[in-house]
C-alpha positions in Angstrom: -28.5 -27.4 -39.4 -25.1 -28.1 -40.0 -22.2 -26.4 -39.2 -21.2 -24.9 -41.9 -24.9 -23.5 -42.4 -24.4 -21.9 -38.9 -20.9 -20.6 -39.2 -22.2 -19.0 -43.0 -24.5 -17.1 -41.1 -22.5 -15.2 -38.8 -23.1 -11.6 -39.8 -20.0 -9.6 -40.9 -18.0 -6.8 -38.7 -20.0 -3.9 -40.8 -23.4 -5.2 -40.7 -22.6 -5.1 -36.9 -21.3 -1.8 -36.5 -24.1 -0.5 -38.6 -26.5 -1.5 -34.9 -27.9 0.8 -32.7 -26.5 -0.4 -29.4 -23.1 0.4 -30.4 -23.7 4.1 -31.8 -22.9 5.7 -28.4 -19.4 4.1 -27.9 -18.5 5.6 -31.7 -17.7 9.4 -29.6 -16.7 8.4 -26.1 -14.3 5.2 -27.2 -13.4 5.7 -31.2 -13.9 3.5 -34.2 -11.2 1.5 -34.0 -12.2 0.3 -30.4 -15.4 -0.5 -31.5 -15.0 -2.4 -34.4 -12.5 -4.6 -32.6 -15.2 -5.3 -29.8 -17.2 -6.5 -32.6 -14.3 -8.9 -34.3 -13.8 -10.0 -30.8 -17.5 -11.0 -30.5 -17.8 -13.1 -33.7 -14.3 -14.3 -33.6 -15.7 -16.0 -29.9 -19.0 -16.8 -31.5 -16.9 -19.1 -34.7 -14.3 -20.0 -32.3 -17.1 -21.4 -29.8 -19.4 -22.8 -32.8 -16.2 -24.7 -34.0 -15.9 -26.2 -30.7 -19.1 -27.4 -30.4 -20.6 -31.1 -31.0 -23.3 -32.5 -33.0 -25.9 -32.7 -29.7 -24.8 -28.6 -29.1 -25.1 -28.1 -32.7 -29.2 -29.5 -32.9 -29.5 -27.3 -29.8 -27.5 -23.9 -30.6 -29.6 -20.7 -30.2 -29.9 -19.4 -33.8 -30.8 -15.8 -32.6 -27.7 -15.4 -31.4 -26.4 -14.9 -34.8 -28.3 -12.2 -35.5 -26.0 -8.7 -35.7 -28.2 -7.0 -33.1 -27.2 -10.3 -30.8 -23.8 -9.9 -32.2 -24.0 -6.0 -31.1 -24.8 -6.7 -27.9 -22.2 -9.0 -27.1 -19.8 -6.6 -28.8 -21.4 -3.6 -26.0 -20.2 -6.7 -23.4 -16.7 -7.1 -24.8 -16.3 -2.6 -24.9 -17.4 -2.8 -20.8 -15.1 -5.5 -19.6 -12.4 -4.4 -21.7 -13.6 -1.1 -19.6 -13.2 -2.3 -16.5 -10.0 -1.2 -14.3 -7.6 -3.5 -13.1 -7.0 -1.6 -10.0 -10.1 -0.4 -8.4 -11.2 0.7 -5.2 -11.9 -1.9 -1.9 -13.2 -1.6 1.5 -11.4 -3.3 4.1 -13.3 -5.1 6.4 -10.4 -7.0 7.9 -9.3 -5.1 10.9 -5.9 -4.3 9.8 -5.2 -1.2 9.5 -2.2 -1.7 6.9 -2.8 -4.7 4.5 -0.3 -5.1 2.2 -2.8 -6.6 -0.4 -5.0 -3.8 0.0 -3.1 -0.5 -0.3 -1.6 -0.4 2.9 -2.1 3.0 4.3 -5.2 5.5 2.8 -4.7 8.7 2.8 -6.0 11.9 4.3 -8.4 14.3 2.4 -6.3 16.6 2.5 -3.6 14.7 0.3 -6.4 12.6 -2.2 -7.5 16.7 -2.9 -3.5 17.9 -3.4 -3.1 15.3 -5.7 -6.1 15.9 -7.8 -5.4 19.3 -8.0 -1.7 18.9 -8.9 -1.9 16.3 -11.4 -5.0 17.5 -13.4 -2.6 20.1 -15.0 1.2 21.4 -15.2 3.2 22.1 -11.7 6.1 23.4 -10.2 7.3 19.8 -9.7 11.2 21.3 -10.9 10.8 25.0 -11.2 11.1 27.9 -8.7 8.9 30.1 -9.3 10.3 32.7 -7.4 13.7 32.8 -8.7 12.2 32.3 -12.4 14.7 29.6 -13.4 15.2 25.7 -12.5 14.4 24.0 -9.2 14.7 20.7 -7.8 12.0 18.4 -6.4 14.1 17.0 -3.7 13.2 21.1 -2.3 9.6 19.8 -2.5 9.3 18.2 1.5 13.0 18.6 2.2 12.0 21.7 4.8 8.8 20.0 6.3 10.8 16.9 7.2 13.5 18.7 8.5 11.2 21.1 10.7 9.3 17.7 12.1 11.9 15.1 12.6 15.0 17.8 13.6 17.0 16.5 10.6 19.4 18.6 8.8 18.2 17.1 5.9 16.1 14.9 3.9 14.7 14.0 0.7 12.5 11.4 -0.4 12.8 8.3 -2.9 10.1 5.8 -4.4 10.1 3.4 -1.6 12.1 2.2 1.6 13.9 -0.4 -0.1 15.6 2.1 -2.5 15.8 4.2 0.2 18.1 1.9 1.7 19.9 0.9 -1.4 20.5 4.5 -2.2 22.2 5.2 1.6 24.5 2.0 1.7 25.6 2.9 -2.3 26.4 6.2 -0.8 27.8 5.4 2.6 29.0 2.0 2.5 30.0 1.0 -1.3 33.2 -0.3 -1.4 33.8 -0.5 2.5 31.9 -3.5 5.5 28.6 -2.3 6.8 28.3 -3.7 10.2 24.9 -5.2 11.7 23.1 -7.4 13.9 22.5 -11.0 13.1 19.3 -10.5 14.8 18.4 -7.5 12.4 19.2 -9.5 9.2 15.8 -8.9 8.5 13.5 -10.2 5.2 10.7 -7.7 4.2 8.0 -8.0 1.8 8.2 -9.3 -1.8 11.3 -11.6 -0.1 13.9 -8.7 -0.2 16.2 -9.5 1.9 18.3 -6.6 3.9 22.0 -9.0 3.3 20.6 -8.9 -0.5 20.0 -5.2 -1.0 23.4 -4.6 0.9 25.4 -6.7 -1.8 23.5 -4.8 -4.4 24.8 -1.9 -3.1 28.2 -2.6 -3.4 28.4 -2.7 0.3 30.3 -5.7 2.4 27.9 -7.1 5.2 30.1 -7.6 8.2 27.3 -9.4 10.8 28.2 -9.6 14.5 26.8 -10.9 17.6 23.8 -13.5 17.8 20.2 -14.0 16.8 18.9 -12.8 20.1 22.3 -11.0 21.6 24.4 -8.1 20.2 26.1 -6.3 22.4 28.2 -3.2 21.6 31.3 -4.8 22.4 30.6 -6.7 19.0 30.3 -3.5 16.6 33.5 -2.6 18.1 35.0 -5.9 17.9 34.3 -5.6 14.1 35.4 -2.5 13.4 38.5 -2.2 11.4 40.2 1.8 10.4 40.5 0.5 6.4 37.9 -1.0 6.0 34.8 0.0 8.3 32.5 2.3 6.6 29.3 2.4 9.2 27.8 0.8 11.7 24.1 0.2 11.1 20.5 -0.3 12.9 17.7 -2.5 11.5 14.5 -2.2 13.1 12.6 -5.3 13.7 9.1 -4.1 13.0 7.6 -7.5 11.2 8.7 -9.6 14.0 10.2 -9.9 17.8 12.6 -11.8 19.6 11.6 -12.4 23.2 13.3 -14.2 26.3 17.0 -14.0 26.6 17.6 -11.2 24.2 20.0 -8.1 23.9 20.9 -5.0 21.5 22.7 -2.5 20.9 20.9 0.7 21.7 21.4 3.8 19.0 23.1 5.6 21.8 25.7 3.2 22.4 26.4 2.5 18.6 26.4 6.7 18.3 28.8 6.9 20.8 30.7 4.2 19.4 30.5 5.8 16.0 31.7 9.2 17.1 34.7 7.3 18.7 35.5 6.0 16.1 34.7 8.5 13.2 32.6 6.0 11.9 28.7 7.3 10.6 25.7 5.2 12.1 22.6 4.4 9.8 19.1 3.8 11.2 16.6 1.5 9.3 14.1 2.1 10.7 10.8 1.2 8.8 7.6 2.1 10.0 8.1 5.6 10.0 6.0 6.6 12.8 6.7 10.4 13.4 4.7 10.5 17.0 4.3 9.2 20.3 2.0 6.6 20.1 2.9 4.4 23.0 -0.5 5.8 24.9 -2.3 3.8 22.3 -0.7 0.6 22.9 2.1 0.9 20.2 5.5 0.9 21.8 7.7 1.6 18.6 10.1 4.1 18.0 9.5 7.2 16.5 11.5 9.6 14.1 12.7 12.7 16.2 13.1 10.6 19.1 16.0 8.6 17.0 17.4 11.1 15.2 17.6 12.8 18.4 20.4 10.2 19.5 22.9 11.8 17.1 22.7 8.8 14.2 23.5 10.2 11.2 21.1 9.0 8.9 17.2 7.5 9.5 15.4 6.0 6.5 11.5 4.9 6.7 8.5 4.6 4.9 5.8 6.7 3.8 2.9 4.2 3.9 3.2 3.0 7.0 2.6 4.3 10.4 3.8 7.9 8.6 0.1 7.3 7.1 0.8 9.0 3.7 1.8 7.9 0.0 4.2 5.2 -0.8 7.7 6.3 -0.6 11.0 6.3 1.5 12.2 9.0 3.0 15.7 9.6 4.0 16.6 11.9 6.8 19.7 13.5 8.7 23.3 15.2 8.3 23.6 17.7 5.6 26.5 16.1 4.2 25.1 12.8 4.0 22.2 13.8 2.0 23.4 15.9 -0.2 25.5 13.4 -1.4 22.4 10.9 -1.8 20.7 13.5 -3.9 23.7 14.3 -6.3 24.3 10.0 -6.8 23.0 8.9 -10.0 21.0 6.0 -8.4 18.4 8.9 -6.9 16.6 9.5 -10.3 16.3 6.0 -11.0 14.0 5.7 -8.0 12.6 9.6 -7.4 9.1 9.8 -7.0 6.3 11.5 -8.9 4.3 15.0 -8.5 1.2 13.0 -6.9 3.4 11.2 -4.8 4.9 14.8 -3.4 1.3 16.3 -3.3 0.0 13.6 -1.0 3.0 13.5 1.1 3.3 17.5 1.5 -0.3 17.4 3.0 0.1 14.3 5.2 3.3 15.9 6.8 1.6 18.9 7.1 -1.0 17.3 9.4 1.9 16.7 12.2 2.6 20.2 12.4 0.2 19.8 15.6 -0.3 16.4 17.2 -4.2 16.2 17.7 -4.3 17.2 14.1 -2.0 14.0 12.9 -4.3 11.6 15.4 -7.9 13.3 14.1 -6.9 13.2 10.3 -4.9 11.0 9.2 -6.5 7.6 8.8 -3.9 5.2 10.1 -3.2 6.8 13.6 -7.4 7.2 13.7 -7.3 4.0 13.6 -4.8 2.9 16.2 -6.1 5.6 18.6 -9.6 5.1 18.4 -11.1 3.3 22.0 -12.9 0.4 22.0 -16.2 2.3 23.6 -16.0 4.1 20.0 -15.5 1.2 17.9 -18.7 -0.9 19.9 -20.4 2.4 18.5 -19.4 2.6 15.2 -20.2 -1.1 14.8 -23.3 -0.8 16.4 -24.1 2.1 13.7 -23.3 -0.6 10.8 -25.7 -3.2 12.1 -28.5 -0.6 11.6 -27.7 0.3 8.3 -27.5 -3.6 7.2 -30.6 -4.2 9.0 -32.5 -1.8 6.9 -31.3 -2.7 4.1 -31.3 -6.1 3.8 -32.9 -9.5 5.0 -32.4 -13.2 5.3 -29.1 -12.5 8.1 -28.7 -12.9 11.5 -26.1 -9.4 13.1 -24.6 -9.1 16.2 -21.9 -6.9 17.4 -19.1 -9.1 17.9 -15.7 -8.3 20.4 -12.5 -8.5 18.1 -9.0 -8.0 18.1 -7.8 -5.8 15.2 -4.1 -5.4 14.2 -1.4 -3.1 12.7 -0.5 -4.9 9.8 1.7 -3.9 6.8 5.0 -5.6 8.7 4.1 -2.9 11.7 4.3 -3.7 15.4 3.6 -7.7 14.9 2.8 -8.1 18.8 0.0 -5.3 19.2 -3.5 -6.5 19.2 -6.2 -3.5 19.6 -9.6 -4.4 21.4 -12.0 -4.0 18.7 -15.6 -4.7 17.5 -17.0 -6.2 14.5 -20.6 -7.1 12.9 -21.0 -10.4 12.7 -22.8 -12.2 9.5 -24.4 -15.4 9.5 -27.6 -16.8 7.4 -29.5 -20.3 7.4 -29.9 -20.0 3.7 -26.5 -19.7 2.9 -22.8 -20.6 4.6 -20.3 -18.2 4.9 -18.1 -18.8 2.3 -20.9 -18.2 0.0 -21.7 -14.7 2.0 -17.7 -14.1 1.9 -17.9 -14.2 -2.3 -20.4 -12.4 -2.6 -18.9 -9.4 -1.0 -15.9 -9.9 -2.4 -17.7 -10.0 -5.9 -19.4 -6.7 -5.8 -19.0 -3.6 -7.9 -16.9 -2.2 -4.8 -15.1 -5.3 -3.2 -15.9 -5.9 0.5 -13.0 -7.6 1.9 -13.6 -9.2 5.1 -12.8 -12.4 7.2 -14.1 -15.1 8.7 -13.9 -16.7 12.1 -15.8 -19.7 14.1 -18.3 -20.2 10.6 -19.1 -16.3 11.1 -18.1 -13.5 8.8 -16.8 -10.4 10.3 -17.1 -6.9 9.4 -14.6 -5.0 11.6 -15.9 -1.7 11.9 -11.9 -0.6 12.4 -11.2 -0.6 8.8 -14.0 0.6 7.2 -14.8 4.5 6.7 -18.7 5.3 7.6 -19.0 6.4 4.4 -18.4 2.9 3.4 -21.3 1.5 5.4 -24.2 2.0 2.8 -22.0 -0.2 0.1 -21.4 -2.7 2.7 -24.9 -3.0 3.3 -25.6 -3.1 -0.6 -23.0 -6.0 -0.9 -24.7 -8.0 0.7 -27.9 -7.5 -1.1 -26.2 -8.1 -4.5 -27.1 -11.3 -6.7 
């Protein structure tokens, strides 16, 4: 058969809509999304028939141009075409904030809030008592300001514009003096100098990569043209050895001396204590309990909650934040304010924050917990599949999402090997399955670190690796 014989015989869009297989996406996906499914399917059937050689000719499958074949293929275009770009994972990986995987999940609490808020209308700008407009920025302004001891706050789509929106604010037009050493670069290669200039702020850097002393922010400051002294914290990285800085004391001193406001960067937004865990970083009310005048930090870090940036501190600062134009180009959504409302909520009481709230779970669970959580997951694979050899494996998990770079936490892992397969191949196949397993592999041995992954999570582990 030739091909123009075979290319005659593909069946026509109608004749394929008019087969059974495709009746039940009519209702649940329309006519127009079916019947280009089916133009899809033929057009790939001519285009790859068009393609093909005389040897692939004398061999083609003639039943695939049937419409019921046609139909079928048409059923596979409607389920890809389905298929959501941005799914859930489980992350075997042992750090507790991967960028690449969401960074921080949230509490029940919050996934619930924002399922009920965004399945129908809200109060995101009205107040209901008063029976007339509100604002959003009203939303967690109060919960923030009870928990960190701020004045003020309010709460943007992310830390970068957090801190685009407070030098615009504080510094346009005037020098904004930092730290060499705290000319930091966060993800995405945004660059702290970079979002400064955009804000219409003058960087005015002092002291040395690994020495600033507060001699230096005074040095630099100058009565015209000063307009705040500012703090970067280094949370993706760490200079050790022969180092100094300026503590936020000193520079708030120096700023009340001078009648000059101090800005805190500082990041990770961790609201507790956590240094009984291993994790030495600052926290919120500790700083802003120094006098700076404004802190900005994220929400999907360390805080543990949505993604957001959330500024906090003088009144007067603030409200000038929220009345600048820049704030509604990057305000947040209602979901984003449900899930953060509830995660705040949680630090009301500090045993609450540790037990609920995923991320500081995480950091705070012991070792002894983590042998037995992984030793739980090496039961469930064992029954459910075969062909591996499991052991419970010592590890050492980390913080991640440009957290506390320095902080390893004693962890355990199941460890995956097989004789009929190598790791690489095990390591796909996870990563292939209807719920992605994303783990990692060390010394030819892939490792499932029990850290990361909810036990909810362990029977789809298990059924991952028993996939085709």
């Amino acid at each position: 058969m030739n091909k123009r014989d075979i290319l005659r015989r593909i069946p026509k869009v109608d004749e394929v809509l008019q087969k059974e297989p495709l009746f039940v996406f009519f209702e649940d996906k329309g006519q127009s999304v079916v019947t280009e499914a089916a133009r899809e399917a033929i057009d790939a059937l001519r285009a790859e028939i068009m393609k093909a050689g005389d040897d692939e000719l004398d061999s083609f499958d003639v039943s695939r141009l049937s419409a019921d074949a046609v139909a079928l293929e048409a059923v596979r275009v409607l389920e890809e075409n389905d298929a959501n770009n941005l799914i859930a994972a489980i992350n075997a990986t042992g750090t507790i904030l991967h960028t690449n995987l969401g960074r921080a999940p949230l509490c029940k609490e919050a996934v619930e809030n924002v399922a009920r808020v965004s399945k129908g209308y809200s109060n995101l700008e009205y107040d209901v008592k008063a029976g007339k407009r509100g604002s959003r920025h009203d939303i967690v302004s109060e919960i923030l300001a009870e928990l960190t001891g701020a004045e003020d706050a309010m709460m943007v789509n992310n830390n970068a514009s957090a801190t685009m929106l407070v030098l615009s604010t504080m510094g346009a037009g005037k020098e904004c003096v930092v730290s060499r050493g705290e000319l930091v670069e966060i993800g995405g290669a945004f660059r702290i100098p970079d979002i400064m200039e955009q804000s219409g702020a003058t960087l005015k850097e002092v002291g040395t990569t690994n020495k600033t002393k507060i001699s230096d922010y005074e040095k630099a400051y100058d009565e015209e043209r000063t307009g705040a002294f500012m703090k970067v914290h280094k949370s993706n990285y760490d200079v050790v050895g022969f180092t100094e800085e300026a503590t936020l004391e000193e520079l708030v001193e120096l700023g009340r001396e001078k009648n000059v406001p101090v800005i805190y960067d500082m990041g990770n937004g961790l609201m507790v204590d956590m240094s009984a865990y291993g994790l030495s970083e600052p926290n919120v009310p500790a700083s802003l309990a120094t006098g700076i005048d404004v802190i900005l930090f994220s929400g999907d870090k360390l805080l543990g909650g949505p993604q957001a940036g959330i500024i906090a501190g003088k009144a007067e600062w603030i409200k000038k934040m929220k009345k600048h134009p820049l704030a509604r180009a990057i305000r947040v959504d209602k979901m984003t304010f449900a899930a953060m409302e509830e995660t705040l909520k949680k630090y009301r009481d500090e045993k609450v924050a540790l037990r609920d709230i995923p991320v500081l779970s995480m950091i705070s669970a012991s070792p002894e917990e983590m042998k037995a959580k992984a030793e739980r997951l090496l039961k469930v694979i064992e029954e459910k599949t075969e062909g591996y050899s499991l052991e419970v494996a010592a590890v050492e998990d980390q913080i991640g999402g440009g957290s506390a770079p320095m902080v390893r936490l004693p962890g355990y892992a199941v460890s995956v090997t097989s004789d009929s397969c190598t790791t690489k191949a095990i390591e796909r196949l996870l990563r292939k399955s209807s719920i992605p397993v994303i783990a990692r592999i060390n010394d030819d041995r892939l490792l499932l670190c029990v850290r990361t992954i909810m036990e909810d999570e362990f029977d789809a582990v298990a059924e991952a690796l028993t996939a085709k």
